[in-house]
PDB file of N, CA, C and O in Angstrom, chain B, residues numbered from 101:
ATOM      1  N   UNK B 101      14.138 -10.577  -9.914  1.00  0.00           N
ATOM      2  CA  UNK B 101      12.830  -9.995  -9.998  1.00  0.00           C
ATOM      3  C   UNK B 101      12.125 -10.648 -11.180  1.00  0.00           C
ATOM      4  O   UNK B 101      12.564 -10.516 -12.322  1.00  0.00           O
ATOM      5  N   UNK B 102      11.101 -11.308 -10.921  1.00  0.00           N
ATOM      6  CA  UNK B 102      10.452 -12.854 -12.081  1.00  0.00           C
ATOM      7  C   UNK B 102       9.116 -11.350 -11.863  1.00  0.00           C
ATOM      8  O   UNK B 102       9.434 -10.339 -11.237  1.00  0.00           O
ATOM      9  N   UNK B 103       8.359 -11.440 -12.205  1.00  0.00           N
ATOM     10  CA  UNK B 103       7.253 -10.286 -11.897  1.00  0.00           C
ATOM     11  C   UNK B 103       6.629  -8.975 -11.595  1.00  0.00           C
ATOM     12  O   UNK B 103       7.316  -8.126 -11.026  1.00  0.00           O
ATOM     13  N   UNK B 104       5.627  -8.767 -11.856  1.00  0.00           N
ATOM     14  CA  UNK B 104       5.108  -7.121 -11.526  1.00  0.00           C
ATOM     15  C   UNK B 104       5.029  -6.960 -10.370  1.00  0.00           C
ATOM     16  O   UNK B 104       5.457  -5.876  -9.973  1.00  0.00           O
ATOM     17  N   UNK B 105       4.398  -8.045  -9.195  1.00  0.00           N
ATOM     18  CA  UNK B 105       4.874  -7.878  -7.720  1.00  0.00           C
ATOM     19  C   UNK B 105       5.871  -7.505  -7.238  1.00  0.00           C
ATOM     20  O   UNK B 105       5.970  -6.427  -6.653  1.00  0.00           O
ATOM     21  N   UNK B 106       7.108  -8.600  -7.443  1.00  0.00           N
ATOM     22  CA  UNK B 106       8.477  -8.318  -7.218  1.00  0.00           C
ATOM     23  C   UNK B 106       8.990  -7.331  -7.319  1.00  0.00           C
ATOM     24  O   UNK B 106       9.829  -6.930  -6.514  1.00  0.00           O
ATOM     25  N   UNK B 107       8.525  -6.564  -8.556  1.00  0.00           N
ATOM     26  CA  UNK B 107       8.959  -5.182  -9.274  1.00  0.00           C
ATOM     27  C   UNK B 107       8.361  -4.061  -8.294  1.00  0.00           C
ATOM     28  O   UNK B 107       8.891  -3.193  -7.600  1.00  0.00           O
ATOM     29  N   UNK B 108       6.927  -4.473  -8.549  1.00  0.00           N
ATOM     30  CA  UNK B 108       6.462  -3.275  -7.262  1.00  0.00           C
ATOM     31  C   UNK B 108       7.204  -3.009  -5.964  1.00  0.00           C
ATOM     32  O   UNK B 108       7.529  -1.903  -5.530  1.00  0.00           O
ATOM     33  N   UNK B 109       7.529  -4.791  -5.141  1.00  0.00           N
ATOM     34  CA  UNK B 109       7.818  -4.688  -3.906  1.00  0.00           C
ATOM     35  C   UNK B 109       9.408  -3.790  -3.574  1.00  0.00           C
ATOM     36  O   UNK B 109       9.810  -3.001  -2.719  1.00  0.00           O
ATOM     37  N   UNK B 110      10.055  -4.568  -5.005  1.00  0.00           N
ATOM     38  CA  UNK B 110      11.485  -3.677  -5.032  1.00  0.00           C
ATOM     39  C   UNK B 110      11.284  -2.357  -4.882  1.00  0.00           C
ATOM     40  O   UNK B 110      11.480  -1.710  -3.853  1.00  0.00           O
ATOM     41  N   UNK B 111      10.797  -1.868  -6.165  1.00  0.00           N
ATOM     42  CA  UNK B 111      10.793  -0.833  -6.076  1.00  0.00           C
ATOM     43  C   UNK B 111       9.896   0.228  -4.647  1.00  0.00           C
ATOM     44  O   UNK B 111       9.973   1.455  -4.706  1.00  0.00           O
ATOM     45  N   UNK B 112       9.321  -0.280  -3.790  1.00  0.00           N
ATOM     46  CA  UNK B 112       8.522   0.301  -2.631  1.00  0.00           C
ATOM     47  C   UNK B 112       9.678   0.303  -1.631  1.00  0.00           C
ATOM     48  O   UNK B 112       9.654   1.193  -0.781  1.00  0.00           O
ATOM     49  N   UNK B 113      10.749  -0.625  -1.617  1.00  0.00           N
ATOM     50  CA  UNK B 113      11.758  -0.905  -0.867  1.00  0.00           C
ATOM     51  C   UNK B 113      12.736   0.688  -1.355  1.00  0.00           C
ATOM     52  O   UNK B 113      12.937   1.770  -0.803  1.00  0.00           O
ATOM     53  N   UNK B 114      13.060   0.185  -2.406  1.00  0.00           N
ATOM     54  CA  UNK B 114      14.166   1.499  -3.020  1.00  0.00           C
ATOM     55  C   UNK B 114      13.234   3.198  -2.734  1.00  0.00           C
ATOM     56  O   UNK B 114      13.687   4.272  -2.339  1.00  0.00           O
ATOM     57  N   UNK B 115      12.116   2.888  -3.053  1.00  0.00           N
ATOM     58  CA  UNK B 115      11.367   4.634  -2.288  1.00  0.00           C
ATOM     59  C   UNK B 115      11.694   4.495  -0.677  1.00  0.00           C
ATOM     60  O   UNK B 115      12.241   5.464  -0.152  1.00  0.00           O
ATOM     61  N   UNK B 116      11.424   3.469   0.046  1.00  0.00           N
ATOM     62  CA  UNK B 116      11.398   3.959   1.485  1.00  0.00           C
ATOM     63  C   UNK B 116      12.623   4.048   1.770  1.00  0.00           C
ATOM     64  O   UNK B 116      12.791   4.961   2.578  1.00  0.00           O
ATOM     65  N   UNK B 117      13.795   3.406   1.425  1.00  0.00           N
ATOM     66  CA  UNK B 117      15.308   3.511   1.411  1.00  0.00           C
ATOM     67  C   UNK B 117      15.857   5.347   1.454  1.00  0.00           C
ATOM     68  O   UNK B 117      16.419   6.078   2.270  1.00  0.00           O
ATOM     69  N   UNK B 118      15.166   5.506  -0.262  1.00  0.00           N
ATOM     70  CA  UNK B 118      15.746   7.042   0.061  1.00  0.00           C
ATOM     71  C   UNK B 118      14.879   8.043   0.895  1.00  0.00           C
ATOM     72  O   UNK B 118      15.192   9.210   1.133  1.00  0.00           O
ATOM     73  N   UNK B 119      13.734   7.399   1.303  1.00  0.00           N
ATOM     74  CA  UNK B 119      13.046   8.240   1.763  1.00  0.00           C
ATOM     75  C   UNK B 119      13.642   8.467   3.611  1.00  0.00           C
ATOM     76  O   UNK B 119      13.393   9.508   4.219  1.00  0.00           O
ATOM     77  N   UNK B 120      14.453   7.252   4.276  1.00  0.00           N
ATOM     78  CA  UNK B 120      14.871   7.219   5.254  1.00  0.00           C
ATOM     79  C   UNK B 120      16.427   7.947   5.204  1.00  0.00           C
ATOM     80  O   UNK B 120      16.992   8.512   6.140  1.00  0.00           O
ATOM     81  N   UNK B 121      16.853   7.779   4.027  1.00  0.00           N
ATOM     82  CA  UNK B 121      18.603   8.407   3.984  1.00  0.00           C
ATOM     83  C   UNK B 121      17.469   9.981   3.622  1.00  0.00           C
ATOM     84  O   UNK B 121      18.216  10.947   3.770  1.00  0.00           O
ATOM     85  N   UNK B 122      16.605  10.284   3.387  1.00  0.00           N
ATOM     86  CA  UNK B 122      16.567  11.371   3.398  1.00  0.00           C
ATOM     87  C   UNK B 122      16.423  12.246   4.467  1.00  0.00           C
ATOM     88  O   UNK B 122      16.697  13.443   4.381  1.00  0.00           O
ATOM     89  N   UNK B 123      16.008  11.709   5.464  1.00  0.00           N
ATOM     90  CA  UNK B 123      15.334  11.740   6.843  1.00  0.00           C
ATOM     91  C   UNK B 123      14.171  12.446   6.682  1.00  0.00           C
ATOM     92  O   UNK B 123      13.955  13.514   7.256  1.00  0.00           O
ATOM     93  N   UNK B 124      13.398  11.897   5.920  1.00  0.00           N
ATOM     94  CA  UNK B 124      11.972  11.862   5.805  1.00  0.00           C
ATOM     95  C   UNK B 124      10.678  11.349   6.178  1.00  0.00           C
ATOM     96  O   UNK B 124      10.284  10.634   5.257  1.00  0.00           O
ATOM     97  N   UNK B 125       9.755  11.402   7.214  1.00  0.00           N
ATOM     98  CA  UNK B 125       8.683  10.687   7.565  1.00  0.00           C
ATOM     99  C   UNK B 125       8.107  10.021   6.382  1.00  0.00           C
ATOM    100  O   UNK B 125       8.593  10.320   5.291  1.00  0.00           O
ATOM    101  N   UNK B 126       7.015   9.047   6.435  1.00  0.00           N
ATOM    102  CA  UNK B 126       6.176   8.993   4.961  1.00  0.00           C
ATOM    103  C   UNK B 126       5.383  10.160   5.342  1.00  0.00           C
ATOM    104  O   UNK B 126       4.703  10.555   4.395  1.00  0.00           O
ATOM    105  N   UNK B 127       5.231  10.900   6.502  1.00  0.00           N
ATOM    106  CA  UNK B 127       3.722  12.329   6.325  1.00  0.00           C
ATOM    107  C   UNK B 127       4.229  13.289   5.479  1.00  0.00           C
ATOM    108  O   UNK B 127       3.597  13.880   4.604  1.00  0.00           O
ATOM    109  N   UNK B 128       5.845  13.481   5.879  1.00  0.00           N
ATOM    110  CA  UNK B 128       6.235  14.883   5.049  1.00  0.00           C
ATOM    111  C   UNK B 128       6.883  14.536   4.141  1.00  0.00           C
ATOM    112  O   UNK B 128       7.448  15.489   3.606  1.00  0.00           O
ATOM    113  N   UNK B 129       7.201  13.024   3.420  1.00  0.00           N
ATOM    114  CA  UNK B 129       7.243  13.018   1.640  1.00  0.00           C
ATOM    115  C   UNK B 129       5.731  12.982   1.553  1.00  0.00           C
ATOM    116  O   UNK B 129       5.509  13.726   0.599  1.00  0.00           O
ATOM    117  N   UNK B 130       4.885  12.665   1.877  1.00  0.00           N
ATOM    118  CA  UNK B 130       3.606  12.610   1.357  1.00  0.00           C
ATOM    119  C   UNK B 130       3.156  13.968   1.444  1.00  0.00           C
ATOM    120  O   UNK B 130       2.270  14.110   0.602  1.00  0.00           O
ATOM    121  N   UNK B 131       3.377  15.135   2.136  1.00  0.00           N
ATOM    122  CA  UNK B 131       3.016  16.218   1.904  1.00  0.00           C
ATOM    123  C   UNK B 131       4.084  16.922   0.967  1.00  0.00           C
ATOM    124  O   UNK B 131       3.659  17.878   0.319  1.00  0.00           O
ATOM    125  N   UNK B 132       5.200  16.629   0.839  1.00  0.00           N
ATOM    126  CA  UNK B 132       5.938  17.340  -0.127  1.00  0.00           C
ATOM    127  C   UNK B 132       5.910  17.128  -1.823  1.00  0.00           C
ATOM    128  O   UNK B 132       6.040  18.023  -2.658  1.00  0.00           O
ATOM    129  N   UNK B 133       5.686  15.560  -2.098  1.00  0.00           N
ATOM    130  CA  UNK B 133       5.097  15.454  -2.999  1.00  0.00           C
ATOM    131  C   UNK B 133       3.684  15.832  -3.279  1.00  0.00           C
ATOM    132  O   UNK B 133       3.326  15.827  -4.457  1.00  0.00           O
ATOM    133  N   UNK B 134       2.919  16.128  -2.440  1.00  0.00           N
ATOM    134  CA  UNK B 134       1.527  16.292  -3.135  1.00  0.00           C
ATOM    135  C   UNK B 134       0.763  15.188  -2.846  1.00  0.00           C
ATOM    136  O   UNK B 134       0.037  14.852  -3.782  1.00  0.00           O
ATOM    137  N   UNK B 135       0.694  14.542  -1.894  1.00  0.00           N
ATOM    138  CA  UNK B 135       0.181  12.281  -1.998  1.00  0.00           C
ATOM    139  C   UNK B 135      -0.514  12.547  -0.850  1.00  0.00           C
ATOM    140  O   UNK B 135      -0.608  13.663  -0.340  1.00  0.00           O
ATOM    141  N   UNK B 136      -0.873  11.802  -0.546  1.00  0.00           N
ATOM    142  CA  UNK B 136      -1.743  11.281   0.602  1.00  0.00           C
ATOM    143  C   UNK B 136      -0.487  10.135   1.380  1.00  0.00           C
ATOM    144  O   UNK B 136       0.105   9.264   0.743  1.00  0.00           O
ATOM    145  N   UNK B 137      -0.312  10.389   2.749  1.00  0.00           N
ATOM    146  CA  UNK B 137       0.128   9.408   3.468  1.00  0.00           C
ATOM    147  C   UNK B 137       0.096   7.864   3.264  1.00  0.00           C
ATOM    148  O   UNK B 137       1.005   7.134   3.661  1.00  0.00           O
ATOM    149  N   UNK B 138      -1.062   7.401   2.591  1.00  0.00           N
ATOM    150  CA  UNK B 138      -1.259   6.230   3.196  1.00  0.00           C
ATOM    151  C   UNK B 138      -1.540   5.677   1.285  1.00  0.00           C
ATOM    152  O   UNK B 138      -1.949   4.549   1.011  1.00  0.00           O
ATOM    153  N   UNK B 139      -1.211   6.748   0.201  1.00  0.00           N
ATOM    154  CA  UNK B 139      -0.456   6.456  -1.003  1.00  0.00           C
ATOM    155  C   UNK B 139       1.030   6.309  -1.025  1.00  0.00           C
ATOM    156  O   UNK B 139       1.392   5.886  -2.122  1.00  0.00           O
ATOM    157  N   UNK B 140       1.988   6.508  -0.216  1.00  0.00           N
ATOM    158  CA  UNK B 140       3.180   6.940  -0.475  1.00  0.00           C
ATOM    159  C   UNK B 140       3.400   5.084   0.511  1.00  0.00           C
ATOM    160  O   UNK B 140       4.022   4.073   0.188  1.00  0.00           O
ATOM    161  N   UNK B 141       2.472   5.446   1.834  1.00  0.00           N
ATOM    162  CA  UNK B 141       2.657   3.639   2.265  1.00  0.00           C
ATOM    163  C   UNK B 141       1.994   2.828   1.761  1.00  0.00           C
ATOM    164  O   UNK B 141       1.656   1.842   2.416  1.00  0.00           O
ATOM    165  N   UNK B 142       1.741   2.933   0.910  1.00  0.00           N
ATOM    166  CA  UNK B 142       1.317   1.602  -0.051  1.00  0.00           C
ATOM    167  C   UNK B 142       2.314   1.393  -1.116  1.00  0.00           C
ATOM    168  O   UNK B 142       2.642   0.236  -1.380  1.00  0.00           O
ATOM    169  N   UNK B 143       2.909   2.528  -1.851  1.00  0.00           N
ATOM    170  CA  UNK B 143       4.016   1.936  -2.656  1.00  0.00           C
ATOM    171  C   UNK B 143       4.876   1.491  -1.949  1.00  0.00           C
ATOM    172  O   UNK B 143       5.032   0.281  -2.111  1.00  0.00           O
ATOM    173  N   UNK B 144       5.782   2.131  -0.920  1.00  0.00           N
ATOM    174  CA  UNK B 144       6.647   1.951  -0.050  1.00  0.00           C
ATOM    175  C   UNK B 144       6.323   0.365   0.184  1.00  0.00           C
ATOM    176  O   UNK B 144       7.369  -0.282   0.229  1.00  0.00           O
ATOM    177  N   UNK B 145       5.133  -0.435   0.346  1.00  0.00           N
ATOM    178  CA  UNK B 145       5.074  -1.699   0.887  1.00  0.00           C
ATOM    179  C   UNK B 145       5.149  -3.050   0.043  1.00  0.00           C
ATOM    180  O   UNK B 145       5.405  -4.224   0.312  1.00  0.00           O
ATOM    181  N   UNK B 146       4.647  -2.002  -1.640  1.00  0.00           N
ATOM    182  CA  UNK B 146       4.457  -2.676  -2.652  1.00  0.00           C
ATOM    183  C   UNK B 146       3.694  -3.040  -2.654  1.00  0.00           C
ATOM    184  O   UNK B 146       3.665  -4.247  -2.897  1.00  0.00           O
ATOM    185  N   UNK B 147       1.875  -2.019  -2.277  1.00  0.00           N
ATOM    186  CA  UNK B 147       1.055  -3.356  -2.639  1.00  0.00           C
ATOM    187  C   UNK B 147       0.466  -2.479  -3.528  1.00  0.00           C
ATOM    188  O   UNK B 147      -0.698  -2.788  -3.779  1.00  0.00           O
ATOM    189  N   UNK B 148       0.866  -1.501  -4.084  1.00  0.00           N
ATOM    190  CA  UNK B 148       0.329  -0.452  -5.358  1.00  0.00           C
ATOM    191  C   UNK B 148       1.390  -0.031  -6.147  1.00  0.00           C
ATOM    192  O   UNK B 148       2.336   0.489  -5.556  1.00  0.00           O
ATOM    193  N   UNK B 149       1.459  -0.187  -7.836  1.00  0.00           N
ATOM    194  CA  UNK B 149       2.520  -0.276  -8.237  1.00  0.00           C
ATOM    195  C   UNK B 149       1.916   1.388  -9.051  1.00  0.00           C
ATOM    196  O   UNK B 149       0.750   1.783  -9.026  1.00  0.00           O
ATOM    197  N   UNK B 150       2.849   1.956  -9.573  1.00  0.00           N
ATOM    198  CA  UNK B 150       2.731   3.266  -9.585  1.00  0.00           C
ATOM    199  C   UNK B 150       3.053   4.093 -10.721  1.00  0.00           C
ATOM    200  O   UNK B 150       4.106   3.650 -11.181  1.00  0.00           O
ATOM    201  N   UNK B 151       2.658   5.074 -11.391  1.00  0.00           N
ATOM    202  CA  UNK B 151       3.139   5.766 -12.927  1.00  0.00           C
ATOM    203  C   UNK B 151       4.189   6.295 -12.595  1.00  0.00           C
ATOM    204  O   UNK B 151       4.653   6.400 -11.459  1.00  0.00           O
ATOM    205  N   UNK B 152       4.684   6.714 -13.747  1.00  0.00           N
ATOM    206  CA  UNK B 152       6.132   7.146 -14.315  1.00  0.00           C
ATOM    207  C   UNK B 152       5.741   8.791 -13.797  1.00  0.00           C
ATOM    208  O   UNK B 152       6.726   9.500 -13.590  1.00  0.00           O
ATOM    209  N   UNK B 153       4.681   9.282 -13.629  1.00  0.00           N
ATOM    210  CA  UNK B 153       4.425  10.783 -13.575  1.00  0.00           C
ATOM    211  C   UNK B 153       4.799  10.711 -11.371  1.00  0.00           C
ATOM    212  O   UNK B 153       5.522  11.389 -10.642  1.00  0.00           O
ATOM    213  N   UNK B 154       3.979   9.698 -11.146  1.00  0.00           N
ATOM    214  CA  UNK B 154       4.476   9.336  -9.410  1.00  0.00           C
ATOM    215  C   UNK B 154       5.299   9.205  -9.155  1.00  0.00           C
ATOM    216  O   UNK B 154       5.459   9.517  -7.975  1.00  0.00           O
ATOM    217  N   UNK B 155       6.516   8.695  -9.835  1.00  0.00           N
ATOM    218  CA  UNK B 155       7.824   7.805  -9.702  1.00  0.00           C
ATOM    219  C   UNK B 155       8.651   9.744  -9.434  1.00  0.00           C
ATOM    220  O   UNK B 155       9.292  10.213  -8.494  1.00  0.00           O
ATOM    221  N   UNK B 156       8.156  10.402 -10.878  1.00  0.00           N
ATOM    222  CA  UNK B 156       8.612  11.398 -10.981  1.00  0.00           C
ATOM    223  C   UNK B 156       8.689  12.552  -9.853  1.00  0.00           C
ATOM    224  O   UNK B 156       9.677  13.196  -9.500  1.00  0.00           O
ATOM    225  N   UNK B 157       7.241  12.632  -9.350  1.00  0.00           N
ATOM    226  CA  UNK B 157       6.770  13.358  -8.104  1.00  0.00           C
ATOM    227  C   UNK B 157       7.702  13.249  -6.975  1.00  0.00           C
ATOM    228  O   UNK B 157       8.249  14.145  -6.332  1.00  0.00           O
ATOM    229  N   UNK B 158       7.807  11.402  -6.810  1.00  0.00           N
ATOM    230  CA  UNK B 158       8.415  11.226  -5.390  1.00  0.00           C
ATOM    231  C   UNK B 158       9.977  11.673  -5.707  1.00  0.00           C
ATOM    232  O   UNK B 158      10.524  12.058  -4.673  1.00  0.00           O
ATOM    233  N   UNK B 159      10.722  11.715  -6.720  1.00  0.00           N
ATOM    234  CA  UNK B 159      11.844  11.686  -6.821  1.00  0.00           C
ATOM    235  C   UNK B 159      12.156  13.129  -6.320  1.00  0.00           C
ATOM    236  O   UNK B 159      12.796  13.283  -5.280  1.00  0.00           O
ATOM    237  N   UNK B 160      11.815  13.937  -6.881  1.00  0.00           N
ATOM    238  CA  UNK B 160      11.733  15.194  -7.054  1.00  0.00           C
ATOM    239  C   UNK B 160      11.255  15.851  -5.227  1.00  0.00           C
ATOM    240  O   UNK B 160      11.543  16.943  -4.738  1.00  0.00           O
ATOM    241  N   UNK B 161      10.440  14.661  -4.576  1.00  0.00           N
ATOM    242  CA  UNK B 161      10.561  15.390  -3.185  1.00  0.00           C
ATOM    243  C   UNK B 161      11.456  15.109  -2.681  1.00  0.00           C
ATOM    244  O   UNK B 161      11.864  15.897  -1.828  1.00  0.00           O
ATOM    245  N   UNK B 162      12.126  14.021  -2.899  1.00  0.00           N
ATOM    246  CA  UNK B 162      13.240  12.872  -2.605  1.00  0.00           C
ATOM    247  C   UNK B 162      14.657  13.723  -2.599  1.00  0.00           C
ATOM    248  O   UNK B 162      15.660  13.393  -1.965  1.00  0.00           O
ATOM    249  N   UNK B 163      14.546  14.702  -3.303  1.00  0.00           N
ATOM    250  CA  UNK B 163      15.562  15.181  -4.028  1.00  0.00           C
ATOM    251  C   UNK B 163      16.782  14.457  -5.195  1.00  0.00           C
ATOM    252  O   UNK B 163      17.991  14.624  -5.350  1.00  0.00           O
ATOM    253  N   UNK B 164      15.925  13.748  -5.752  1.00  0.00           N
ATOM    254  CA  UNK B 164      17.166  12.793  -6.727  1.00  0.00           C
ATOM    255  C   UNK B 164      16.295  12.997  -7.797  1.00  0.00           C
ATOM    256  O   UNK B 164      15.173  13.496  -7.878  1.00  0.00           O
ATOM    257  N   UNK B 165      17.425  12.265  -8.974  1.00  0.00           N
ATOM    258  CA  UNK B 165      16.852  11.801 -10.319  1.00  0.00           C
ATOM    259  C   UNK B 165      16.144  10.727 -10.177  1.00  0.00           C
ATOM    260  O   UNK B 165      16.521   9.759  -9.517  1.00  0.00           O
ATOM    261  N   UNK B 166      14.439  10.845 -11.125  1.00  0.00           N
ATOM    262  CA  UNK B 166      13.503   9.561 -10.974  1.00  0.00           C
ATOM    263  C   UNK B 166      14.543   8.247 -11.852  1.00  0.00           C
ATOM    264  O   UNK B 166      14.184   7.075 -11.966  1.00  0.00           O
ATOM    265  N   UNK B 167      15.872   8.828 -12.395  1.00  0.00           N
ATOM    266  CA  UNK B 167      16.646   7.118 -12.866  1.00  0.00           C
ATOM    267  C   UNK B 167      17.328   6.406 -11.551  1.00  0.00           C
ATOM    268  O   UNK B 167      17.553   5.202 -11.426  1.00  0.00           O
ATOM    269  N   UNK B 168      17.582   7.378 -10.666  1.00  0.00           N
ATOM    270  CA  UNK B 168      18.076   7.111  -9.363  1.00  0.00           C
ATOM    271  C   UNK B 168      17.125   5.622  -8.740  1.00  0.00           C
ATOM    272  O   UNK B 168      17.729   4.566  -8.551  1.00  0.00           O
ATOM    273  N   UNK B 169      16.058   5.706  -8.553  1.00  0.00           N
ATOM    274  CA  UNK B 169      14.971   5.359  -8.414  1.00  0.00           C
ATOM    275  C   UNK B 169      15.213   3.789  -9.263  1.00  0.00           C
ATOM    276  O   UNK B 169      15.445   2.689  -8.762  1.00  0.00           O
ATOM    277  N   UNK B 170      15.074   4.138 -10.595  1.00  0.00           N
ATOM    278  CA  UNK B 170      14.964   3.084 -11.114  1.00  0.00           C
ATOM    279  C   UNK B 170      16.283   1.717 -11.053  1.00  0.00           C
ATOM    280  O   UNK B 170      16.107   0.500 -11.004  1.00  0.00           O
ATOM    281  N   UNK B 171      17.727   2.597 -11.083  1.00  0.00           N
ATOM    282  CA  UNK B 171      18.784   2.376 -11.055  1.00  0.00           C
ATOM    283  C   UNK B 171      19.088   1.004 -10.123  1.00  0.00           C
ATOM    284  O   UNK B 171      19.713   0.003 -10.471  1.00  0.00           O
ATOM    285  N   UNK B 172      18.528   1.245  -8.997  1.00  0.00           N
ATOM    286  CA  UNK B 172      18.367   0.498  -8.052  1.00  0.00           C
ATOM    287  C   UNK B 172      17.787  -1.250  -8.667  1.00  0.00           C
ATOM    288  O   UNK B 172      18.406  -2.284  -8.417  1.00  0.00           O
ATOM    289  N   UNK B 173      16.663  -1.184  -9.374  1.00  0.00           N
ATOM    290  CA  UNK B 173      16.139  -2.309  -9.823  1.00  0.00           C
ATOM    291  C   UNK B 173      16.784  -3.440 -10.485  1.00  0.00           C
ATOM    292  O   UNK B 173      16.834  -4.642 -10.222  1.00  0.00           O
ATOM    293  N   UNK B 174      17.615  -2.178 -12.103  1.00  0.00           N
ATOM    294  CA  UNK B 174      18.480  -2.878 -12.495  1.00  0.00           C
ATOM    295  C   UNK B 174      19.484  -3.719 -11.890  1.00  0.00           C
ATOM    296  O   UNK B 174      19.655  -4.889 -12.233  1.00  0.00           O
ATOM    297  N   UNK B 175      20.473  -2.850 -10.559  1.00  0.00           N
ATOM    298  CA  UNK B 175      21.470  -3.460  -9.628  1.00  0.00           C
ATOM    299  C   UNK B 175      21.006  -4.537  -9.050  1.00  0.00           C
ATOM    300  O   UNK B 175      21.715  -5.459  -8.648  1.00  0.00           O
ATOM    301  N   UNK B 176      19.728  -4.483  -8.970  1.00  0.00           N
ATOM    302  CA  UNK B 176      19.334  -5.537  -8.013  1.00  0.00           C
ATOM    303  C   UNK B 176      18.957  -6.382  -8.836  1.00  0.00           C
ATOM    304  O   UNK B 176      18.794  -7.332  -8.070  1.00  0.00           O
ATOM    305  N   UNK B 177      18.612  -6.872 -10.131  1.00  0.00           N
ATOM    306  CA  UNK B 177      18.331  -7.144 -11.120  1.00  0.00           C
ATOM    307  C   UNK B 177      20.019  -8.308 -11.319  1.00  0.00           C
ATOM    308  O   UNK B 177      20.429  -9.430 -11.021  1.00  0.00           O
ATOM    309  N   UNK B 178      20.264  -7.602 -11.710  1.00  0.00           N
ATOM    310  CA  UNK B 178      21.914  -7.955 -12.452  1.00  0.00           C
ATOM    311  C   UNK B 178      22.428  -8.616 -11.409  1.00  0.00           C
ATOM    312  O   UNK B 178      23.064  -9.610 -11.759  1.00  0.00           O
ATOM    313  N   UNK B 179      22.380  -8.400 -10.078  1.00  0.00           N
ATOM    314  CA  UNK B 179      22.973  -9.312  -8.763  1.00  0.00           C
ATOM    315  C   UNK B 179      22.449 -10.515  -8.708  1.00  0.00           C
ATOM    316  O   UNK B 179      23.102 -11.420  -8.188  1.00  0.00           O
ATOM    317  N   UNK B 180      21.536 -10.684  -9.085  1.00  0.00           N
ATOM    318  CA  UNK B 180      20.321 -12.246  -8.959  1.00  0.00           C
ATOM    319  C   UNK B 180      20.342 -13.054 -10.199  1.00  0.00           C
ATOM    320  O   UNK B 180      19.707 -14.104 -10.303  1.00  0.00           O
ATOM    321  N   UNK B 181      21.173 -12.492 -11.258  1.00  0.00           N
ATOM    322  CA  UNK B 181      21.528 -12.655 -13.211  1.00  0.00           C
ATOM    323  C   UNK B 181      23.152 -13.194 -12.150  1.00  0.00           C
ATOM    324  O   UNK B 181      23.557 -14.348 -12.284  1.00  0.00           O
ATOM    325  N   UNK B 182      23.770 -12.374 -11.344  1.00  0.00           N
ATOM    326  CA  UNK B 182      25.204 -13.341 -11.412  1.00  0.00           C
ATOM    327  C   UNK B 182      25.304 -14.243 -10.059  1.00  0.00           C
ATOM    328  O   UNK B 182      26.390 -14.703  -9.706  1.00  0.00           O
ATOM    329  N   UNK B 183      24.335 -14.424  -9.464  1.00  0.00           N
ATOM    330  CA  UNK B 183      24.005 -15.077  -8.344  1.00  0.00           C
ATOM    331  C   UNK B 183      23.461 -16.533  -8.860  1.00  0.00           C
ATOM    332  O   UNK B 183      23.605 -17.573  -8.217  1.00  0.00           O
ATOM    333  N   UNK B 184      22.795 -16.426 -10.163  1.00  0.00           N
ATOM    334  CA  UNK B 184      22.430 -17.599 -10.438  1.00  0.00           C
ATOM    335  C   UNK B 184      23.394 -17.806 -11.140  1.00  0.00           C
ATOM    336  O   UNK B 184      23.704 -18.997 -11.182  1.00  0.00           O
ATOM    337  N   UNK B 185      24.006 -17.142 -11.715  1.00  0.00           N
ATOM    338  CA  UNK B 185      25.777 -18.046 -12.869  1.00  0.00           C
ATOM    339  C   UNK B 185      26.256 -18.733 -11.864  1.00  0.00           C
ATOM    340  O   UNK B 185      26.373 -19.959 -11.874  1.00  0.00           O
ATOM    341  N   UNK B 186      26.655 -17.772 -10.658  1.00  0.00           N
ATOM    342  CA  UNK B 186      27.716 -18.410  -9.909  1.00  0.00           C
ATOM    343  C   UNK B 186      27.653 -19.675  -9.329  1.00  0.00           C
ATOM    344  O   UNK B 186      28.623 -20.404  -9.124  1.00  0.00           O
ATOM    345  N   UNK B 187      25.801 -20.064  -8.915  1.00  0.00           N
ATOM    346  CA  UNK B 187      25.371 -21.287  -8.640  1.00  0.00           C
ATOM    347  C   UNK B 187      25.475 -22.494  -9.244  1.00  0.00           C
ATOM    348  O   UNK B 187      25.542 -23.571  -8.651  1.00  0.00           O
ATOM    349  N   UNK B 188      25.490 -22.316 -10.516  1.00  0.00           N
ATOM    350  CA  UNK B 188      25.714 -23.387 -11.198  1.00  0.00           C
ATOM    351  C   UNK B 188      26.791 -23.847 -11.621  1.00  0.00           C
ATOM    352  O   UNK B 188      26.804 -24.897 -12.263  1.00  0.00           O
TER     353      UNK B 188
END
């Protein structure tokens, strides 16, 4: 992850992830958090990157910890840190 895109897109990936192990539509996380539908698919797609108070919201409809959330980035982060060792 080189960027704020990347970062966004990850992270829109890791919301719709738990939002599907949750068996959640985007209408009813978007109504359970409080969002508008077509806010919750825009992070989900990454093309709106989002506050720490949102991150918080969705987690919380999500039913997880908002580090849960973040947790993901790092892993995915650190895999692409030993993906490039191993290349060389």
């Amino acid at each position: 992850m080189k960027n704020k895109r990347e970062f966004t897109q990850q992270l829109g990936s890791t919301v719709r992830l738990n939002r599907q192990k949750a068996g959640y539509s985007i209408a009813s996380l978007a109504s359970r958090a409080g969002m508008t539908y077509s806010q919750v698919a825009r992070i989900e797609l990454g093309k709106i990157s989002t506050s720490a108070h949102t991150l918080f919201v969705l987690s919380e409809a999500l039913g997880i910890k908002t580090y849960e959330l973040l947790d993901s980035l790092h892993q995915s982060r650190m895999e692409e840190q030993h993906e490039m060792v191993a290349s060389h």
